[in-house]
ROLUMKOL-878283 format. One record per residue (C-alpha): residue in one letter; x, y, z. Coordinates in Angstrom, 1 decimal. Layout:
<atoms>
ATOM, A, X, Y, Z .
...
</atoms>
This chain:
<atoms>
ATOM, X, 0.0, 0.0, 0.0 .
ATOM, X, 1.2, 3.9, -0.4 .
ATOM, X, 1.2, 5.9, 2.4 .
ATOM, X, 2.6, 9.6, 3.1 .
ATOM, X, 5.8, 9.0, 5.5 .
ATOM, X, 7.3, 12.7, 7.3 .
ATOM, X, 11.4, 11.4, 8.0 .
ATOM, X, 12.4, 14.5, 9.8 .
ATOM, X, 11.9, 18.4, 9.1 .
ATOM, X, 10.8, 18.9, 5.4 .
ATOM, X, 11.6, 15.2, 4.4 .
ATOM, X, 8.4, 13.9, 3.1 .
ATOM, X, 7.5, 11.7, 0.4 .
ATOM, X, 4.7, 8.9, -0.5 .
ATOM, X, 6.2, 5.3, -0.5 .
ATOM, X, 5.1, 1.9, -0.8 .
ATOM, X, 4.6, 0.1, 2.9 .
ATOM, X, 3.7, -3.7, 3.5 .
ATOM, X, -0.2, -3.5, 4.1 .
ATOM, X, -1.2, -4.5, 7.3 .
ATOM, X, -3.2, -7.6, 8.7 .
ATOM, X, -5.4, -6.9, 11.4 .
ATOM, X, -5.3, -9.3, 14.6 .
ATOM, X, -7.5, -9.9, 16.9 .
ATOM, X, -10.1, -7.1, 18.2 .
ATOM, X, -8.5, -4.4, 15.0 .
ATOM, X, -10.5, -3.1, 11.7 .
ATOM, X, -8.6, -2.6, 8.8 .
ATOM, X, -9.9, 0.7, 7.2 .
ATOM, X, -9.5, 1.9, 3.6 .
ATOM, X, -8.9, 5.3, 4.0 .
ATOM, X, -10.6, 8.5, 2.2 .
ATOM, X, -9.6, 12.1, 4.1 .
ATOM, X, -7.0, 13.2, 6.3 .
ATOM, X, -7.2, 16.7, 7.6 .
ATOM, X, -4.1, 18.5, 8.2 .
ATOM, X, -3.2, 19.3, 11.6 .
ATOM, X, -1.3, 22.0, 13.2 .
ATOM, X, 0.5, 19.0, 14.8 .
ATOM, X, 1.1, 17.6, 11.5 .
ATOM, X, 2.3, 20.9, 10.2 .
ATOM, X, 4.9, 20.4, 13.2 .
ATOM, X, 5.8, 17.0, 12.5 .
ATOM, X, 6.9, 18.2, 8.7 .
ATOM, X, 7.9, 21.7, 9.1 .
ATOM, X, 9.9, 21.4, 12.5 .
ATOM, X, 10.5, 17.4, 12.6 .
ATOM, X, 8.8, 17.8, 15.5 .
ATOM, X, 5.8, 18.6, 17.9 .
ATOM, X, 7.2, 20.2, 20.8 .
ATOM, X, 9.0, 17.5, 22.7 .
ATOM, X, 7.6, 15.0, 20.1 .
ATOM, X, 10.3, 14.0, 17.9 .
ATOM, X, 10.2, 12.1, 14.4 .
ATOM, X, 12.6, 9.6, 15.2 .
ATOM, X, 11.7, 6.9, 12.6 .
ATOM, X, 9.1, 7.3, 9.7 .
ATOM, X, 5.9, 8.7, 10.6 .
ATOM, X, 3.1, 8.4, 8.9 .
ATOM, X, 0.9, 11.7, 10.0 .
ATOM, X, -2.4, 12.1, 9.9 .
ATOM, X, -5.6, 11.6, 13.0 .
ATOM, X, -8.6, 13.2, 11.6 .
ATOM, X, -9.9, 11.0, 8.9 .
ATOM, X, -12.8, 8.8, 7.3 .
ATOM, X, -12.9, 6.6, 4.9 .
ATOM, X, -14.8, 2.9, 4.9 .
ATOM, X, -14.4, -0.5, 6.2 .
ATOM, X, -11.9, -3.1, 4.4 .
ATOM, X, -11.7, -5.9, 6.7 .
ATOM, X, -13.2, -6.5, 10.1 .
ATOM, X, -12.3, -10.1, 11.1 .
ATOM, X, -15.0, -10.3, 13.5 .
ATOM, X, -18.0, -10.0, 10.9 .
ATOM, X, -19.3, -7.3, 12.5 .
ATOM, X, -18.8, -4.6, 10.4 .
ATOM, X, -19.5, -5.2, 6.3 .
ATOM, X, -17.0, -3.8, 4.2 .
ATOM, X, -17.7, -0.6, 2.7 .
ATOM, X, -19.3, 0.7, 5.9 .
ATOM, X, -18.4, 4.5, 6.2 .
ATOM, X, -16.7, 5.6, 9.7 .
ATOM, X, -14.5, 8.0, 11.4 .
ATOM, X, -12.2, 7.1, 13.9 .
ATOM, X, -11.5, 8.0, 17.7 .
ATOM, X, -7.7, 8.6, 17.3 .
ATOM, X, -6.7, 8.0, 20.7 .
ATOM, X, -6.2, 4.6, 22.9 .
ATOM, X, -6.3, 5.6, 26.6 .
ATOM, X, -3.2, 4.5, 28.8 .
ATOM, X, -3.7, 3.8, 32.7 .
ATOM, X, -6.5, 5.0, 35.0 .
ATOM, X, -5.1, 7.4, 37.4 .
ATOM, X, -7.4, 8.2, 40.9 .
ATOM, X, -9.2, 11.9, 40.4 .
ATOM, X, -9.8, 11.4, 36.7 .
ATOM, X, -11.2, 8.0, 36.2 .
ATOM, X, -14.1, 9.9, 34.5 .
ATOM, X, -11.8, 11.3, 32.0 .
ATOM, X, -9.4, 8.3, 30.3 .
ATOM, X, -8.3, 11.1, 27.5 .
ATOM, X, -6.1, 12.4, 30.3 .
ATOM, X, -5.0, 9.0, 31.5 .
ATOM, X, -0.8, 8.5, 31.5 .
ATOM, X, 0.5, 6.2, 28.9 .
ATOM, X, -1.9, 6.5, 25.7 .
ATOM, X, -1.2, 7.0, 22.0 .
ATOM, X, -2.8, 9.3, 19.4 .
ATOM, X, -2.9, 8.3, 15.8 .
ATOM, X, 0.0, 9.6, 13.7 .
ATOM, X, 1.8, 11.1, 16.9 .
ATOM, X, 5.9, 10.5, 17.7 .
ATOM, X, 4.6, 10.9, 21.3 .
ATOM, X, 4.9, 7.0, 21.6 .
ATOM, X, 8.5, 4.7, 20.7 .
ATOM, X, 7.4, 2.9, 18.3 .
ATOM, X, 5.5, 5.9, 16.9 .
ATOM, X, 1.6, 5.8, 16.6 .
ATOM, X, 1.1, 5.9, 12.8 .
ATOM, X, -1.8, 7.9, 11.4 .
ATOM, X, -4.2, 7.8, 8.9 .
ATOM, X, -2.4, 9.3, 5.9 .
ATOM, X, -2.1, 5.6, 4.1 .
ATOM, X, -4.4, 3.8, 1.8 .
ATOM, X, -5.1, 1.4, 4.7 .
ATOM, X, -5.6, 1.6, 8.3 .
ATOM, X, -5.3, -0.5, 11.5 .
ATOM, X, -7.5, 0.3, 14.5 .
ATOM, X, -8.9, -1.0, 17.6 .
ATOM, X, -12.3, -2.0, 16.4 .
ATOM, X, -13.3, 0.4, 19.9 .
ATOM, X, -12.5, 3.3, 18.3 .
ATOM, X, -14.5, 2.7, 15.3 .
ATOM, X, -17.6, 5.5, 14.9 .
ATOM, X, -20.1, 4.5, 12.2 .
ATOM, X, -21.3, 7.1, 10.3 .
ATOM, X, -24.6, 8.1, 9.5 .
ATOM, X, -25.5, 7.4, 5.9 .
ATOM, X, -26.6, 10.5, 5.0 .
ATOM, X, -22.8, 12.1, 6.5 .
ATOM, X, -20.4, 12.1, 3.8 .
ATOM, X, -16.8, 11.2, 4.4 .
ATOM, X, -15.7, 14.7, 3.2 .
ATOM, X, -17.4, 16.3, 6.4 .
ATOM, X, -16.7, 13.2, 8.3 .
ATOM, X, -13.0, 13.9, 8.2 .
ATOM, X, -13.8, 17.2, 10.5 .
ATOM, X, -15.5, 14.8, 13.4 .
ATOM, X, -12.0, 15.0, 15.1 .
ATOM, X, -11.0, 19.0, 14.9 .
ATOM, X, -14.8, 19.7, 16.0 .
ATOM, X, -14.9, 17.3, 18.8 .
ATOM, X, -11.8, 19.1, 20.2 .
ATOM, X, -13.9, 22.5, 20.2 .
ATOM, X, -16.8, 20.9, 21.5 .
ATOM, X, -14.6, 19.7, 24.2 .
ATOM, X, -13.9, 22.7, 25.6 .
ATOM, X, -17.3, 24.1, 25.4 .
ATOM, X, -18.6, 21.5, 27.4 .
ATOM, X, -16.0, 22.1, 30.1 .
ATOM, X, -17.6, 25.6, 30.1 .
ATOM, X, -20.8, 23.6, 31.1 .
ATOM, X, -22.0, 25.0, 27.7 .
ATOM, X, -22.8, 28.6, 25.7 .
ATOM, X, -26.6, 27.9, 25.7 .
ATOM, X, -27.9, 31.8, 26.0 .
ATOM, X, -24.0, 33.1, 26.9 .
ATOM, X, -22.0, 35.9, 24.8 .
ATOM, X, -19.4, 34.0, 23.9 .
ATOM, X, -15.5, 34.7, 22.2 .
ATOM, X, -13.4, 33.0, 20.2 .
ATOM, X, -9.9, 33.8, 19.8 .
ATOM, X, -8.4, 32.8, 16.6 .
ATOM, X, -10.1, 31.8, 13.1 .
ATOM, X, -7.9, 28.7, 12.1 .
ATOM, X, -9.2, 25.8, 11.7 .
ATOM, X, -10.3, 24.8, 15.4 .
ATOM, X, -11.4, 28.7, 16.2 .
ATOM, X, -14.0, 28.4, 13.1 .
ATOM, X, -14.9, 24.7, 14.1 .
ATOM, X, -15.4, 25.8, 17.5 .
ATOM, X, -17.5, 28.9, 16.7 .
ATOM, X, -19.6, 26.5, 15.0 .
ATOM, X, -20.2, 24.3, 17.8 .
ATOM, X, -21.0, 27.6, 19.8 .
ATOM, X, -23.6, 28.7, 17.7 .
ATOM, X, -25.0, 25.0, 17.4 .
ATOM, X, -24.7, 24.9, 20.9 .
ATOM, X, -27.5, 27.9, 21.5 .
ATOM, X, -25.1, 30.9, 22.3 .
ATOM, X, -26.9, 34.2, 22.2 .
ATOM, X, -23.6, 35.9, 20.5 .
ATOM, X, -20.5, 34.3, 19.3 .
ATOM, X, -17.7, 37.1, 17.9 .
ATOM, X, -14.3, 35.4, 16.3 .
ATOM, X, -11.3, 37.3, 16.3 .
ATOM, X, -8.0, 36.9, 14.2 .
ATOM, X, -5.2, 38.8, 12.9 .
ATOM, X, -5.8, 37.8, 9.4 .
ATOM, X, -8.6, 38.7, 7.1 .
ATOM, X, -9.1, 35.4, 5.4 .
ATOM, X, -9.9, 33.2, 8.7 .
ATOM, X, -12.2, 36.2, 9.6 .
ATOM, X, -14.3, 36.5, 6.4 .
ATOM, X, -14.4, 32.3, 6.8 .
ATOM, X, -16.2, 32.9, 10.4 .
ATOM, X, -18.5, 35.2, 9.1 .
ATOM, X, -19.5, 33.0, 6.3 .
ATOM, X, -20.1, 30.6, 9.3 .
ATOM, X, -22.7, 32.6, 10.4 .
ATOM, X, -21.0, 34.4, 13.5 .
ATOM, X, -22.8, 37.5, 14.7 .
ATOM, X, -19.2, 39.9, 15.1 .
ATOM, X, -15.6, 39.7, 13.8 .
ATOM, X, -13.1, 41.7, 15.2 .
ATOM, X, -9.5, 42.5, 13.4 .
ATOM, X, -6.9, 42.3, 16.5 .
ATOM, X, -4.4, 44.2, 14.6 .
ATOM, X, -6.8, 47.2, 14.3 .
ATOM, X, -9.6, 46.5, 16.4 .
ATOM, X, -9.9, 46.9, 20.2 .
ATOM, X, -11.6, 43.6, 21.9 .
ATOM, X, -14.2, 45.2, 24.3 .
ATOM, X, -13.3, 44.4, 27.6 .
ATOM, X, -15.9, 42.5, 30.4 .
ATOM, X, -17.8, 41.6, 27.4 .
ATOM, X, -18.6, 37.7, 27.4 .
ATOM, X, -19.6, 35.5, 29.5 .
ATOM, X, -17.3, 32.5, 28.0 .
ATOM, X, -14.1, 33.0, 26.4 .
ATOM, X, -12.6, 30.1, 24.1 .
ATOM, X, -8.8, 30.8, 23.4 .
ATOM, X, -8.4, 28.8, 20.3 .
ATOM, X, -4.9, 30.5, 19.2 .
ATOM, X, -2.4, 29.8, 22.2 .
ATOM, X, 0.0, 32.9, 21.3 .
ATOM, X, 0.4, 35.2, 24.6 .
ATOM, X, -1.2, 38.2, 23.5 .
ATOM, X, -4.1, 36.2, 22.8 .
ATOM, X, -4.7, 34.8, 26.0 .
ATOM, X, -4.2, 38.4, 27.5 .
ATOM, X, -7.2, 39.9, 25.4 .
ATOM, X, -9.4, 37.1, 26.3 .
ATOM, X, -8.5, 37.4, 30.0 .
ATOM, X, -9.7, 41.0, 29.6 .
ATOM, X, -12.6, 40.6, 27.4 .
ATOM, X, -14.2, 38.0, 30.0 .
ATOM, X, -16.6, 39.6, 32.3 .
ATOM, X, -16.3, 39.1, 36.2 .
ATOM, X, -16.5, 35.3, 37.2 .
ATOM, X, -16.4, 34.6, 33.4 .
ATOM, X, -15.2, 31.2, 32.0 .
ATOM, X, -11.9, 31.3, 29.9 .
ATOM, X, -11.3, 27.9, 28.2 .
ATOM, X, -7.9, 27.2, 26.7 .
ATOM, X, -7.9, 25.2, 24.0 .
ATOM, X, -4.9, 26.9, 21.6 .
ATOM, X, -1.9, 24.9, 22.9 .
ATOM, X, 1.0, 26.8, 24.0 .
ATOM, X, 4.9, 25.9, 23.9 .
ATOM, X, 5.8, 24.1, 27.7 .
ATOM, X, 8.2, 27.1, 28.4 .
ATOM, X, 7.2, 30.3, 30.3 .
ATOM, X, 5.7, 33.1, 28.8 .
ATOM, X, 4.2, 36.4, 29.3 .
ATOM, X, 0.9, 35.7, 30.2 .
ATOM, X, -0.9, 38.4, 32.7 .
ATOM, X, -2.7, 37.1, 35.2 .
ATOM, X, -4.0, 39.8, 37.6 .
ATOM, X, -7.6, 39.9, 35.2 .
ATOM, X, -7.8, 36.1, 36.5 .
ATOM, X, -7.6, 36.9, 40.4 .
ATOM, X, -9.7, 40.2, 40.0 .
ATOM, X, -12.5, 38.8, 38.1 .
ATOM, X, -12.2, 35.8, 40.0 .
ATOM, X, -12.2, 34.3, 36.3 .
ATOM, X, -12.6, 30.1, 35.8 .
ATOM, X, -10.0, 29.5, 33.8 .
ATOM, X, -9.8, 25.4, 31.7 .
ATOM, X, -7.5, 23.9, 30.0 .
ATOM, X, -9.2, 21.8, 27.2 .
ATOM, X, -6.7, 18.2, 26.0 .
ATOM, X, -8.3, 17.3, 23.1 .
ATOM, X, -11.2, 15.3, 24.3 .
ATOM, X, -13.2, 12.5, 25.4 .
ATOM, X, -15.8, 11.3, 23.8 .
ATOM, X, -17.4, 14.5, 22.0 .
ATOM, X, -16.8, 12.9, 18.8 .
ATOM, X, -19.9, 10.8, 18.7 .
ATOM, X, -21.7, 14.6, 19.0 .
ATOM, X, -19.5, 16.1, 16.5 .
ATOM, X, -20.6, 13.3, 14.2 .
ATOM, X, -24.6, 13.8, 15.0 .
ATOM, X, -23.9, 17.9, 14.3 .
ATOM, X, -21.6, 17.2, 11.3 .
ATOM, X, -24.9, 15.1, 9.9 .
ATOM, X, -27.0, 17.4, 11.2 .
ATOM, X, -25.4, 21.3, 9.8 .
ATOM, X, -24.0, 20.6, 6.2 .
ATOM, X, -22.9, 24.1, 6.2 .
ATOM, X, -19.7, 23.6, 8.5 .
ATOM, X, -18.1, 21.7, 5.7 .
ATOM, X, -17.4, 25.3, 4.3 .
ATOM, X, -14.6, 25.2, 6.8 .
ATOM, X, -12.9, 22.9, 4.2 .
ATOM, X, -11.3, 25.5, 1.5 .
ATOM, X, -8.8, 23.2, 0.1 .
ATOM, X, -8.9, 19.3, -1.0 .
ATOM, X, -5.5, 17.6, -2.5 .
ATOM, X, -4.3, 14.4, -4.0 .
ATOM, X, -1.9, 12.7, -2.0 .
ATOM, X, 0.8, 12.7, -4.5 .
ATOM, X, 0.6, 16.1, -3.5 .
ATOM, X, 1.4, 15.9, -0.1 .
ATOM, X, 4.0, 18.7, 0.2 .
ATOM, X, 2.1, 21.1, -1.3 .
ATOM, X, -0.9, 20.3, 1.1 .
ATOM, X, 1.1, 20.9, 3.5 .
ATOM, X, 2.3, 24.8, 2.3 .
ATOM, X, -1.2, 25.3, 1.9 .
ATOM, X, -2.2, 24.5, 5.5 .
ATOM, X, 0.7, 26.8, 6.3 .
ATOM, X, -1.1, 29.5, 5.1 .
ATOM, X, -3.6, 30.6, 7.4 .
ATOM, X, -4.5, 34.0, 5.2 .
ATOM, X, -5.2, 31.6, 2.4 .
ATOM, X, -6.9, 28.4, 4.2 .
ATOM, X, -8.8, 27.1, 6.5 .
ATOM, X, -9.0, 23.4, 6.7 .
ATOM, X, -7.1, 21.7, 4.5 .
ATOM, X, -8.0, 17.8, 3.6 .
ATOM, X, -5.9, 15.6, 1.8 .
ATOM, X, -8.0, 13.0, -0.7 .
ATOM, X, -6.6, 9.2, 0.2 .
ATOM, X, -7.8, 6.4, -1.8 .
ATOM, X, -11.8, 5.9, -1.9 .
ATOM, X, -13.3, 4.0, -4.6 .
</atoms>
């Protein structure tokens, strides 16, 4: 089988790998769409992700859909669309039994996080616990499918908010995760949703989404005391501090932008003031099963998805992910019938 392989920091190329046979309890999947990542952009761009480094070939790639090849077990015919949980949880720990995505010792698809690395879904097949299998609807197609991950992740952190229902709520950043996150807000009942961004492009692609403000950081002011829920979405410093200030007293500030693991300038005196509740949002739980009922649901936040490419062009997928003026999410087409 062919499958996209990053070997360190702008070393990628498509190559022929032994196809796998599942065992036991794994699905083998033939694959359709791959999002790219801002991890993945790490893994090719830096040869790494953070700490994570790409220390043998790794084949990127966690938000995907495609269809069912070969499920030992019976259970599942071929052909039958899914998505895919990307992460196996490692060991419960006491004080977060509740919450395994936080649980020491797991793996993420298409993450160097783990020796051996986890490899992703950028391949024309797929292994998987047949656990982390989500059928899809039949009326979902596997283009929008492939955004069940990304969304989950902002739907994540709005439920750790304990929701947006009737709330004025802020997103920080238009990439990819800001827009899918506005989305869920809206979906989720909020009685004002406003997306801000540095960039034009991003912001024109939240108001397309239907969110009721955009602000321009670069020339705008963000009102302060403004919203009752704040979702940081970007993770640069100057970010956080706006949506520190722009949350009103004993506001909510979720942070789901990650943020280098090195200190930064970060001011914290709006946090003790307002007596703010500040989250941090880790990907997520099990929000994807809701993320593929809204996906099914609201056709319209496929729009997110501006650009769709072959896999023989990988590397320029990858630019164009880069480019946050010019895209917004950014799929690459695998190997569907």
């Amino acid at each position: 089988m062919r499958a996209i392989v990053i070997h360190g920091k702008e070393d990628l190329e498509l190559v022929e790998v032994p196809t796998p046979e599942p065992a036991a309890g794994q699905v083998r999947l033939r694959m359709a769409y791959a999002g790219i990542c801002g991890s993945d952009l790490h893994y090719y761009f830096d040869g790494a992700n953070g700490a994570f480094v790409v220390r043998e070939p790794l084949v990127p790639g966690h938000e995907v859909s495609g269809t069912v090849d070969l499920d030992p077990s019976g259970e599942l015919a071929p052909g039958t669309p899914v998505t895919v949980h990307p992460a196996t949880f490692g060991q419960v720990r006491p004080g977060v039994e509740d919450r395994p995505h936080l649980w020491p010792g797991g793996a993420y698809l298409g993450s160097a996080s783990t020796w051996p690395h986890t490899q992703g879904g950028m391949s024309e097949y797929l292994l998987v616990d047949r656990s982390t299998v989500r059928v899809l609807p039949a009326s979902l197609p596997l283009r929008r499918a492939a955004l069940a991950e990304p969304l989950a992740v902002g739907m994540h952190g709005i439920a750790l908010a304990g929701g947006v229902q009737g709330s004025r709520v802020l997103v920080t950043g238009a990439g990819p995760i800001g827009l899918l996150t506005a989305a869920a807000a809206l979906a989720g009942g909020a009685a004002e949703v406003t997306a801000t961004d540095v960039l034009p492009g991003p912001l024109e692609r939240a108001r397309a989404l239907g969110v009721h403000a955009t602000i321009d950081v670069s020339s705008e002011e963000v009102p302060a005391e403004a919203y009752d829920v704040v979702l940081e979405c970007s993770g640069v410093p100057a970010s956080i501090n706006t949506a520190f200030r722009a949350a009103r007293r004993a506001g909510i500030h979720v942070q789901l932008g990650m943020v280098p693991d090195e200190p930064k300038g970060l001011n914290l005196a709006p946090v003790i003031s307002k007596e703010l509740t500040v989250h941090g949002s880790f990907r997520f739980r099990d929000e994807i099963d809701a993320a593929v009922a809204l996906l099914d649901a609201q056709p319209g936040i496929e729009q997110v998805v501006t650009h769709e490419l072959p896999a023989d062009q990988a590397v320029e997928a990858f630019a164009v992910a880069r480019d946050s003026q010019a895209s917004g999410k950014v799929l690459v087409t695998l190997w569907q019938e």
